[in-house]
C-alpha positions as CSV (number, residue, x, y, z in Angstrom):
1,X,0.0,0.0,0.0
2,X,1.3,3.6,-0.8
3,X,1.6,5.8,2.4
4,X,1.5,9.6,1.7
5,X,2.8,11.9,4.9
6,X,0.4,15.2,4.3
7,X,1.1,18.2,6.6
8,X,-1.8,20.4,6.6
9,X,-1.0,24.3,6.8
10,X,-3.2,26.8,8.1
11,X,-3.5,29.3,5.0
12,X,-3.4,33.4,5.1
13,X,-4.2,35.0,1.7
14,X,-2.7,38.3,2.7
15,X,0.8,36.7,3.7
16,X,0.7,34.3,1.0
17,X,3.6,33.6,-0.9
18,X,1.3,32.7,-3.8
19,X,-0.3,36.1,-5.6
20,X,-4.1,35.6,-6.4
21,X,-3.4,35.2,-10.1
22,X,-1.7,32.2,-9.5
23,X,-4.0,30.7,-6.8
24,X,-6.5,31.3,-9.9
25,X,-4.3,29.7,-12.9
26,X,-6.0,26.3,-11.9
27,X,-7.7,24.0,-14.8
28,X,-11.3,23.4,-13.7
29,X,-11.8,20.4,-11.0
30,X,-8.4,21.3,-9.8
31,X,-6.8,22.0,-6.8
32,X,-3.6,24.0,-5.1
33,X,-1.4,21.5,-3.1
34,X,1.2,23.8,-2.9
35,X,0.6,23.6,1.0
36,X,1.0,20.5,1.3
37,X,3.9,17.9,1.7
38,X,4.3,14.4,0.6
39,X,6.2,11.9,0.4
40,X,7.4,11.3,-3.0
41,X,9.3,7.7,-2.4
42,X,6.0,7.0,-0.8
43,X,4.0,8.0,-4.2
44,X,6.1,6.3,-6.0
45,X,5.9,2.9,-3.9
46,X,9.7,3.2,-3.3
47,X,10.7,2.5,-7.0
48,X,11.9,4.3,-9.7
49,X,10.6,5.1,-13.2
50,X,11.8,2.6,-15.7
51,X,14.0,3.9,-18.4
52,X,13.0,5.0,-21.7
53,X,14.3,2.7,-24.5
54,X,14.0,2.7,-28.5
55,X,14.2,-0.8,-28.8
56,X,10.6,-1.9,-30.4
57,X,11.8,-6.0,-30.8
58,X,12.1,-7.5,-33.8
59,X,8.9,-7.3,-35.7
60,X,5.9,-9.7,-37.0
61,X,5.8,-7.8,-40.0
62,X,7.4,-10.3,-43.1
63,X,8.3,-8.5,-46.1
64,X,5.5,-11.5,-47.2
65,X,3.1,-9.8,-45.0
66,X,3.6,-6.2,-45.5
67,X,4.0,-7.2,-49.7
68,X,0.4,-8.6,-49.0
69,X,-0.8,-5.5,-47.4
70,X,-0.2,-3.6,-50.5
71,X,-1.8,-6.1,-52.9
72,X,-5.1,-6.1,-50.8
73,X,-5.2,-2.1,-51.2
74,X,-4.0,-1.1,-47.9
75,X,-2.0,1.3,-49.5
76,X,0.3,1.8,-52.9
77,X,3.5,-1.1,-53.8
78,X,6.7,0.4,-52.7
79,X,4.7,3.1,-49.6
80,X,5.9,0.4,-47.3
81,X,8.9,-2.0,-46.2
82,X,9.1,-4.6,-43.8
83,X,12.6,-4.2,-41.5
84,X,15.1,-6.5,-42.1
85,X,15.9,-8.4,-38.6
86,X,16.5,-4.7,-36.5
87,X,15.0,-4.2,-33.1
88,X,15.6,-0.9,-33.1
89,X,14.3,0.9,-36.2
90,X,16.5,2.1,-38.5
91,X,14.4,4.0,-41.3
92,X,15.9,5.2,-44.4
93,X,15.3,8.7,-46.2
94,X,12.2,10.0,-45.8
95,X,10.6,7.1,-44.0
96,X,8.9,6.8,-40.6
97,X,7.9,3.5,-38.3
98,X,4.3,2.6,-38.3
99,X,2.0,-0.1,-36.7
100,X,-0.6,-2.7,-38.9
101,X,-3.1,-1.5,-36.6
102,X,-3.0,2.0,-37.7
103,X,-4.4,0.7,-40.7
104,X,-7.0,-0.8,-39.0
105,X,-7.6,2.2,-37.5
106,X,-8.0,4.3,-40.0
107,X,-4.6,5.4,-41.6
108,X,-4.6,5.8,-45.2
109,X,-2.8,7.8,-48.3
110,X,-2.8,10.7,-49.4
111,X,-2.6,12.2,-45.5
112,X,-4.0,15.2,-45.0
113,X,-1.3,18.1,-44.6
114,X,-2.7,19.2,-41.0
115,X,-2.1,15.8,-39.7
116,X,2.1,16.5,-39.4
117,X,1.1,20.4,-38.3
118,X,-0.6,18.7,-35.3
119,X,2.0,16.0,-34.7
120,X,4.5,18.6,-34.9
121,X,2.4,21.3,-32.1
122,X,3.0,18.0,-29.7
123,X,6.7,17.1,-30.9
124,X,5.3,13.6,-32.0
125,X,5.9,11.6,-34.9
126,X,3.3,8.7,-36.2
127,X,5.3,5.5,-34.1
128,X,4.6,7.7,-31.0
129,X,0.3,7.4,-31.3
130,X,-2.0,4.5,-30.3
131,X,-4.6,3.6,-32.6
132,X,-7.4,5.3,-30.4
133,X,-5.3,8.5,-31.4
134,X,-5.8,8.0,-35.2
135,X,-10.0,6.8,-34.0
136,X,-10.2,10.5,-32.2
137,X,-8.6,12.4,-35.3
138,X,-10.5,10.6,-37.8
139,X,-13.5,12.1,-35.7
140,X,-12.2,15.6,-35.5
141,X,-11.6,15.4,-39.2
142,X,-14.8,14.4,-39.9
143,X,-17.1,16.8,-37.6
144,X,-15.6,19.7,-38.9
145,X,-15.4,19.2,-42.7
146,X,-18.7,17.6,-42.6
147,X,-20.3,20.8,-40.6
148,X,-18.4,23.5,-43.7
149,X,-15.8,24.3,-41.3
150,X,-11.6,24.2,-42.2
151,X,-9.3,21.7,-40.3
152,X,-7.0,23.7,-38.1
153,X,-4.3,22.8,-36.4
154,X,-4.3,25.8,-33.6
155,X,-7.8,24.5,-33.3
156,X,-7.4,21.2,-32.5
157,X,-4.5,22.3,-30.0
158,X,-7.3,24.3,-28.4
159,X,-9.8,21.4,-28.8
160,X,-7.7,18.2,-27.2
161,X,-4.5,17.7,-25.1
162,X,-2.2,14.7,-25.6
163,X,-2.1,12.0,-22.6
164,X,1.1,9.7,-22.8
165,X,0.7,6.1,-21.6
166,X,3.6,5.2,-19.8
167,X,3.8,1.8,-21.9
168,X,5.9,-1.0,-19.8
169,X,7.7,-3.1,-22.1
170,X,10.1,-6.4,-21.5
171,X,12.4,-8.2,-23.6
172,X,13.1,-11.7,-23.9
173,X,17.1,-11.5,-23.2
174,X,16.6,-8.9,-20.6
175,X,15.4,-8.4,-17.2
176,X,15.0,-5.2,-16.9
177,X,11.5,-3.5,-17.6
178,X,11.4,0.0,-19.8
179,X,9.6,2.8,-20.7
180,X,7.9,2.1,-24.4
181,X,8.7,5.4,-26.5
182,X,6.2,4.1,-29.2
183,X,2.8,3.4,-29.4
184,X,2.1,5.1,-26.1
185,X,0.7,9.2,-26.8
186,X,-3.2,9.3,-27.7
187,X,-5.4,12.4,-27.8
188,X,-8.2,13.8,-25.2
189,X,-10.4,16.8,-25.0
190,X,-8.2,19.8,-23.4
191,X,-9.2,20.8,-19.6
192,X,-11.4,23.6,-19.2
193,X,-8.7,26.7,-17.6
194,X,-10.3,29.8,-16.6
195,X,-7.1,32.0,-16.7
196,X,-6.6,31.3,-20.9
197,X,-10.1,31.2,-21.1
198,X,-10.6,27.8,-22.1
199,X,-13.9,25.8,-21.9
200,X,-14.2,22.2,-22.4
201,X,-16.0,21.4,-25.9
202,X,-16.0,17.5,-26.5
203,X,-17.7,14.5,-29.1
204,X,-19.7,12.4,-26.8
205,X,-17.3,9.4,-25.2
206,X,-16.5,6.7,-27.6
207,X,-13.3,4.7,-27.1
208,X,-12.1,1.4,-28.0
209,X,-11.2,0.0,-24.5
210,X,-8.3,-2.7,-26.0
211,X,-6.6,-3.1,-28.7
212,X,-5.3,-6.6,-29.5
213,X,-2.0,-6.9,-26.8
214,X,0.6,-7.9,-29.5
215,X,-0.1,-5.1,-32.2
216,X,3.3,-3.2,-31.6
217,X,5.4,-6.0,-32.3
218,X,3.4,-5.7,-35.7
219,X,5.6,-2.6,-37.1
220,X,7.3,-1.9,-40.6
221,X,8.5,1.4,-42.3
222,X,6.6,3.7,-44.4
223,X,7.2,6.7,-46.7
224,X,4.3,9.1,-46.7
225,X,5.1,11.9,-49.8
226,X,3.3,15.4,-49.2
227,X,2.7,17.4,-52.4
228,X,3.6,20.9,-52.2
229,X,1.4,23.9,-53.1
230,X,3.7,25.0,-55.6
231,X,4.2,21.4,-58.3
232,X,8.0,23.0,-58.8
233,X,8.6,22.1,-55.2
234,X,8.2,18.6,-55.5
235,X,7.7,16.4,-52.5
236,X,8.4,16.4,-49.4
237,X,8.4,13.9,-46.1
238,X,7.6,15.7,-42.9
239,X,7.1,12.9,-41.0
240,X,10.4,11.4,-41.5
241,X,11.4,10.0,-38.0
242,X,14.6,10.3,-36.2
243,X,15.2,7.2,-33.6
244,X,15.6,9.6,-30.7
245,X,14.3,9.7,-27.7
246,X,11.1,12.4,-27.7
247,X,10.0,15.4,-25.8
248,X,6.1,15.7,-26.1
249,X,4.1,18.7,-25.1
250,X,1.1,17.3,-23.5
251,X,-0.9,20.9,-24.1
252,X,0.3,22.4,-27.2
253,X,-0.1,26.1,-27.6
254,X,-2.7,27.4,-29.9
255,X,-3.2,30.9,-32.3
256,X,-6.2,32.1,-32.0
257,X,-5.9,35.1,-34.4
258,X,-4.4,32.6,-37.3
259,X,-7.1,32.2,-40.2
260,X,-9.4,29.1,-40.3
261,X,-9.3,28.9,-36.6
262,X,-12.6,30.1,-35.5
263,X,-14.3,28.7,-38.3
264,X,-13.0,25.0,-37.4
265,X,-13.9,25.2,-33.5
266,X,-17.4,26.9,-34.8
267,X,-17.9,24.2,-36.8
268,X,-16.9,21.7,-34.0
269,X,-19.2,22.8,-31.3
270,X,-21.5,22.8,-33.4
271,X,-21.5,18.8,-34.8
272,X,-20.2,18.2,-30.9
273,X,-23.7,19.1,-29.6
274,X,-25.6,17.0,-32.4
275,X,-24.2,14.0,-32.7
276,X,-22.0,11.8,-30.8
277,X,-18.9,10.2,-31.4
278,X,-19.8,6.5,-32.5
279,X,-22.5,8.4,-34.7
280,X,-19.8,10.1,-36.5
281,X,-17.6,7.2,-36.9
282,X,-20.9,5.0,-38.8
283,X,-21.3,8.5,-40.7
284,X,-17.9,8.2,-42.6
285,X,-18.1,4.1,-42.4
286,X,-20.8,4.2,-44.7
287,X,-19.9,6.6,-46.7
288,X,-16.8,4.9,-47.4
289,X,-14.5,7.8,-46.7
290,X,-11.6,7.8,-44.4
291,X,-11.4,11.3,-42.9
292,X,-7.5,11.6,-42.5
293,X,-7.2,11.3,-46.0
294,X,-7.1,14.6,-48.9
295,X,-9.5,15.6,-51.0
296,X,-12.1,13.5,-50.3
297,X,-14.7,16.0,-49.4
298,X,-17.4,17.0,-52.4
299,X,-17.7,20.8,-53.3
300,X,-21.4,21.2,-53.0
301,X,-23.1,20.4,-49.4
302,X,-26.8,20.4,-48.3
303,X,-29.3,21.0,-45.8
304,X,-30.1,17.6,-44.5
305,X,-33.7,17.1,-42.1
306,X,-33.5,15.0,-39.0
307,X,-36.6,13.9,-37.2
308,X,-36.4,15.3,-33.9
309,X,-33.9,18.3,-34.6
310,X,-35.2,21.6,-34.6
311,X,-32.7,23.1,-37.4
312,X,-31.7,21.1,-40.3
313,X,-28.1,20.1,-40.7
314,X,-25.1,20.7,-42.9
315,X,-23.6,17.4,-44.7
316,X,-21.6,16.9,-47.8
317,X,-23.5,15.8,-51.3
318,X,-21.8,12.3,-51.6
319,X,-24.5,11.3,-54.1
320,X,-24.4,7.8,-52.0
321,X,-26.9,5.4,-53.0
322,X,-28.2,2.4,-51.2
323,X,-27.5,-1.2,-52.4
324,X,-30.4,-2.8,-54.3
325,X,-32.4,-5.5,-52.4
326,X,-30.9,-5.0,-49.0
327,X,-32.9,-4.4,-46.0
328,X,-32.2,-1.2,-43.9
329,X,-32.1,-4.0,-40.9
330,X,-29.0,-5.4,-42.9
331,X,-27.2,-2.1,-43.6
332,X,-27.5,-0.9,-40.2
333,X,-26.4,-3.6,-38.5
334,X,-23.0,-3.5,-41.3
335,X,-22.3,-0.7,-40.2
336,X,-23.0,-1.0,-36.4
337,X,-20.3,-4.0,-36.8
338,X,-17.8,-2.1,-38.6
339,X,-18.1,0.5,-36.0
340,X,-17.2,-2.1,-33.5
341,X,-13.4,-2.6,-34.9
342,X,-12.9,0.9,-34.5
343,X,-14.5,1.6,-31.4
344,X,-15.3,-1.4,-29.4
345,X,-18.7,-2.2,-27.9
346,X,-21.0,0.4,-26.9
347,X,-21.0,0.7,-23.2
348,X,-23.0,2.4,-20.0
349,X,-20.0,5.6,-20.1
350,X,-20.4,6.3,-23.7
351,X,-24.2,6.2,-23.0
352,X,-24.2,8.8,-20.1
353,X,-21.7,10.8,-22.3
354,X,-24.1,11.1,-25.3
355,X,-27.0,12.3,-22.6
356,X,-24.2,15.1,-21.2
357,X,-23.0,16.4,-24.4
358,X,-25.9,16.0,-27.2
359,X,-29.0,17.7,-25.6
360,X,-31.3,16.5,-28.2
361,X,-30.8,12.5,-27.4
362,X,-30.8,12.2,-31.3
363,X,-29.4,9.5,-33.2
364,X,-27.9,10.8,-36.1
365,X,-26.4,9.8,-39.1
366,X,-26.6,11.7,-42.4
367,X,-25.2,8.8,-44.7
368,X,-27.6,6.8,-44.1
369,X,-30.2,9.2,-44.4
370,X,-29.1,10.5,-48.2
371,X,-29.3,6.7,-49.1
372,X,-32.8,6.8,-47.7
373,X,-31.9,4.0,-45.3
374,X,-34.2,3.9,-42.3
375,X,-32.6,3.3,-38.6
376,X,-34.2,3.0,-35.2
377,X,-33.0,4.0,-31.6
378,X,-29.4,2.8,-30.7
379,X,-30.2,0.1,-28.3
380,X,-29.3,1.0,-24.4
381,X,-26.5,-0.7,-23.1
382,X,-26.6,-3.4,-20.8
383,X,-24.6,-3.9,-17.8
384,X,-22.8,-7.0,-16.5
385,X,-25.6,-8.0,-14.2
386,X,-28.0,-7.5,-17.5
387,X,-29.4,-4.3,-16.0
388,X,-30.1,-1.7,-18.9
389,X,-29.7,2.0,-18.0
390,X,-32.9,2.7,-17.4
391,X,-34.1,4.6,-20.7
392,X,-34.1,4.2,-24.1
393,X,-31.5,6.5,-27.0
394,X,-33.6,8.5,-29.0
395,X,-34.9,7.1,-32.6
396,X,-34.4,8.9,-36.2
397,X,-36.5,7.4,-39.0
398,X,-36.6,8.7,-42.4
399,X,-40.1,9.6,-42.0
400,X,-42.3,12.3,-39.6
401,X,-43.1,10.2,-36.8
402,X,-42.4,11.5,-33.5
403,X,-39.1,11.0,-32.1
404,X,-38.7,9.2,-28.5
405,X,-36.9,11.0,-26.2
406,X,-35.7,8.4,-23.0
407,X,-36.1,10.2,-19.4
408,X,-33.2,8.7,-17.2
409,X,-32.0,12.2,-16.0
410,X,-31.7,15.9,-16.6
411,X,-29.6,16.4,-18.9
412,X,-27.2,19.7,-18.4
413,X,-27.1,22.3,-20.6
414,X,-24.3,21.0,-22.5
415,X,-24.2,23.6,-25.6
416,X,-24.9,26.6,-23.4
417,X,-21.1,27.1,-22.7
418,X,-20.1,26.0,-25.9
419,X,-17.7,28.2,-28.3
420,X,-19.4,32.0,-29.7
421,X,-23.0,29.6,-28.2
422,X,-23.1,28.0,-31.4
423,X,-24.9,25.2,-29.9
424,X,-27.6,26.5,-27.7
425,X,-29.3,24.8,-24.7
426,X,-32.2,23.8,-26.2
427,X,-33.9,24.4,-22.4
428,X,-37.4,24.4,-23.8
429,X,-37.4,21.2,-26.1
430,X,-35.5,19.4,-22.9
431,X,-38.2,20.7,-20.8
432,X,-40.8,19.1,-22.9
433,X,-39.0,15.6,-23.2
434,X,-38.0,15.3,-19.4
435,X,-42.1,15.0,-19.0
436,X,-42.1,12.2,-21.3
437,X,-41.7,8.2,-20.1
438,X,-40.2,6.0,-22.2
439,X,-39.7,1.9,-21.3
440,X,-36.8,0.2,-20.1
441,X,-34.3,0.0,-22.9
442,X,-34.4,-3.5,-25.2
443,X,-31.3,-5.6,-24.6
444,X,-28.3,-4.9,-26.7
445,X,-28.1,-6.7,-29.8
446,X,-25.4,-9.9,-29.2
447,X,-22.0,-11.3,-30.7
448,X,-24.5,-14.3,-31.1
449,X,-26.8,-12.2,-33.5
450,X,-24.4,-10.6,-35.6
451,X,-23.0,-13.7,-36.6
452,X,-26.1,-15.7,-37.7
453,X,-26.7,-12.8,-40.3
454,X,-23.2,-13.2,-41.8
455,X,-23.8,-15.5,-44.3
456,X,-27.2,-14.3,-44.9
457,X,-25.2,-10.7,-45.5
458,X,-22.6,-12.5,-47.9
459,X,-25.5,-14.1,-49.8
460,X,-27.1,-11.5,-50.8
461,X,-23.8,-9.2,-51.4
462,X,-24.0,-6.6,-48.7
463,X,-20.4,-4.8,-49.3
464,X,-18.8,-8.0,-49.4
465,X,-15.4,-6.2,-48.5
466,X,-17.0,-4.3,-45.4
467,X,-16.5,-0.5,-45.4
468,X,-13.2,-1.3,-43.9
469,X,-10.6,-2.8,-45.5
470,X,-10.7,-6.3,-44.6
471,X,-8.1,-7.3,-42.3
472,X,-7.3,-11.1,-42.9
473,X,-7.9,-12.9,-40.0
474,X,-4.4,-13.9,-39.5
475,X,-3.7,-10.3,-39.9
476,X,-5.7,-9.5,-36.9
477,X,-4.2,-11.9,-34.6
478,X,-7.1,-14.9,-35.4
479,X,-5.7,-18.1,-35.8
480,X,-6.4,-21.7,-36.8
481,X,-8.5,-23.4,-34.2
482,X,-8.2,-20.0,-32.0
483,X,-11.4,-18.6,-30.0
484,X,-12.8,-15.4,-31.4
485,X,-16.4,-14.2,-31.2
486,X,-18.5,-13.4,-34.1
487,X,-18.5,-9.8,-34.5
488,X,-14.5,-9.7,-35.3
489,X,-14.1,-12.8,-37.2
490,X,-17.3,-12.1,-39.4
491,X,-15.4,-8.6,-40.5
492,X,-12.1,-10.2,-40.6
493,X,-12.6,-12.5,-43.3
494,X,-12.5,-11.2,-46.6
């Protein structure tokens, strides 16, 4: 057990050695322990940090394998090597480490330019990220081009903070346990702090808990070109990584004044206080676009109606159209798998996150909505003792009946304190709903269910590849005669 010796001072603000400006330069739901003493051998259990080390151990990725990546479209011949025996990376010209499961994740080519400007704001290079860290910027991407708005990079420094892991790591011919200086760094929403006048603006919860445990031993070298501006510049390769140990800035600072800034947290308040996160990620799913990608957004945008939503909604004109013969039972639940590889299951904390942050309780997803594809409530959670959480999510039907609003709590004003108020209250229309009952939520749909439907899915040729690309299941960590529950294996296999 860790003991902490605390001495507790009496405090006098007028002889305090701490002017008021500091005592005040304190991040919401944080407090001043300058006054107090502790114990540091105590906090830290007597031991000390494990040292940092480059080694990442020889690699799973065959020059077979990664070859194999390329012919199944994960990205071009020749973007991509496998190393050659190193444990410690040793990249050429222009290349960078990267992990398989960033492709599952959501990494593709082209990149975006702003993705090494934000990198670079938290002195990170790509080995550095998890693949929740490429989930929450293929969200931010998404919410604000989808809502008009430009990506910033000043923005998104505003917007999130970086959280490093502290990764343990072991090697086979050594004792001695380090700190990991890869695949450790993902992103979160930045802390509200009064004194720079920041407020907390955040996409409802929605987080993969686990990752598969040997994914970093899965890593191989990649050269990611970046077109300049100007085609007499050429190319260059800004993520080029140096096998150094890193300093990261856990909150990078941000421009306000630069242009494009305001736009892109306008435009994210504004798709944080409609939809939630898992909404977003089926959004781009079945459109089949991959957010950290250039140019994939169209030109001309529309005004999209949601049942239930006061105000109609911005969304790009992808001209999608739903597959002939299929269900909107079918397509849903494709994309409510897929959804599952990026994000895991959907649990009781990304449920009571949707209530905080979208005041309207509205399921929304504006893909499935230009294909004319119909979609119920998301079904409640369930927790382990098969208790529900006590209300039902909030239905959108492509049609003008009434949309079911569930009662479990108030719900705070979430968009009140929202950038320039872009997202407003909506006191009244919550008013209204809290006075309406709804039933206990239906169970969650099951592993079980999902894979009964697979064949049925393949029979009739519902996106036979998935929205993803499909990771073999060997790929994924899914061997012969190896347990694996429906959900994965179904998308695994290609």
């Amino acid at each position: 057990m860790v003991r902490v010796r605390i001495t507790a001072k009496e405090f006098d603000p007028e002889n305090s050695d701490h002017p008021a400006e500091e005592q005040q330069n304190l991040s919401e739901g944080e407090q001043d322990i300058s006054q107090v003493d502790v114990d540091p051998s105590g906090l830290m259990g007597g031991k000390e940090k494990p040292p940092p080390t480059l080694r990442f151990g020889r690699s799973l990725a065959t020059k077979d394998l990664v070859d194999g990546y390329a012919r199944r479209g994960y990205f071009e011949p020749r973007v991509c090597r496998a190393p050659e025996g190193e444990e410690i990376p040793d990249p050429r010209e222009g290349e960078c480490a990267v992990f398989r499961d960033f492709f599952v994740a959501g990494l593709r080519f082209p990149l975006d330019h702003v993705v090494p400007e934000i990198l670079s704001c938290f002195g990170l290079k790509l080995h550095q990220l998890t693949p929740n860290a490429f989930v929450e910027m293929l969200k931010f991407f998404w919410a604000v081009k989808t809502f008009g708005g430009p990506v910033s990079a000043d923005a998104f420094c505003r917007l999130y903070e970086m959280h490093p892991q502290g990764r343990k790591v072991s090697f086979e011919d050594d004792d001695q346990l380090y700190t990991a200086q890869s695949g450790c760094c993902l992103f979160h929403p930045r802390r509200s702090n009064k004194v720079q006048k920041i407020e907390r603006i955040e996409l409802s919860f929605c987080q993969k808990n686990k990752w598969e445990d040997e994914w970093v031993q899965y890593w191989f070298y990649a050269k990611i070109a970046f077109s300049a501006s100007d085609p007499s510049c050429g190319v260059s390769y800004p993520l080029a990584m140096k096998v150094r140990l890193f300093i990261y800035v856990t909150k990078a600072d941000f421009r306000r004044t630069v242009p494009g800034y305001k736009d892109c947290c306008v435009a994210f308040a504004s798709a944080a206080g409609v939809i939630s996160g898992r909404d977003m990620i089926e959004e781009f799913l079945a459109a089949k676009v991959w957010p950290l990608t250039d140019g994939w957004l169209p030109g001309n945008f529309s005004k999209i109606e949601i049942s239930g939503l006061k105000d109609k909604l911005p969304f790009p004109k992808f001209h999608l159209e739903r597959p002939a013969g299929v269900s909107d039972d079918l397509i849903v639940e494709e994309v409510e798998q897929e959804d599952v590889v990026l994000a895991g299951p959907y649990t009781l904390k990304e449920y009571d996150s949707f209530v905080e942050c979208c005041p309207a309780w509205i399921r929304v997803n504006h893909s499935l909505l230009e294909m004319k594809v119909a979609y119920g409530p998301r079904k409640a959670p369930r927790d382990k003792k098969g208790r529900g959480s006590g209300g039902s999510s909030s239905s959108v039907k492509v049609s003008d009946e009434p949309t079911s609003k569930r009662t479990k709590k108030a719900v705070p004003e979430a968009g009140a304190s929202r950038l320039l108020n872009v997202v407003s209250a909506k006191a009244s229309r919550l008013s209204e709903a809290a006075k309406r009952t709804s039933g206990r939520p239906p169970l969650a749909p099951s592993s079980k269910s999902f894979a009964s439907k697979a064949e049925e899915r393949k029979k009739k040729g519902i996106y036979p590849g998935g929205y993803s690309f499909p990771i073999d299941k060997e790929d994924m960590g899914f061997h012969e005669g190896a347990p694996c529950d429906g959900v994965q294996c179904s998308l695994a296999s290609s």
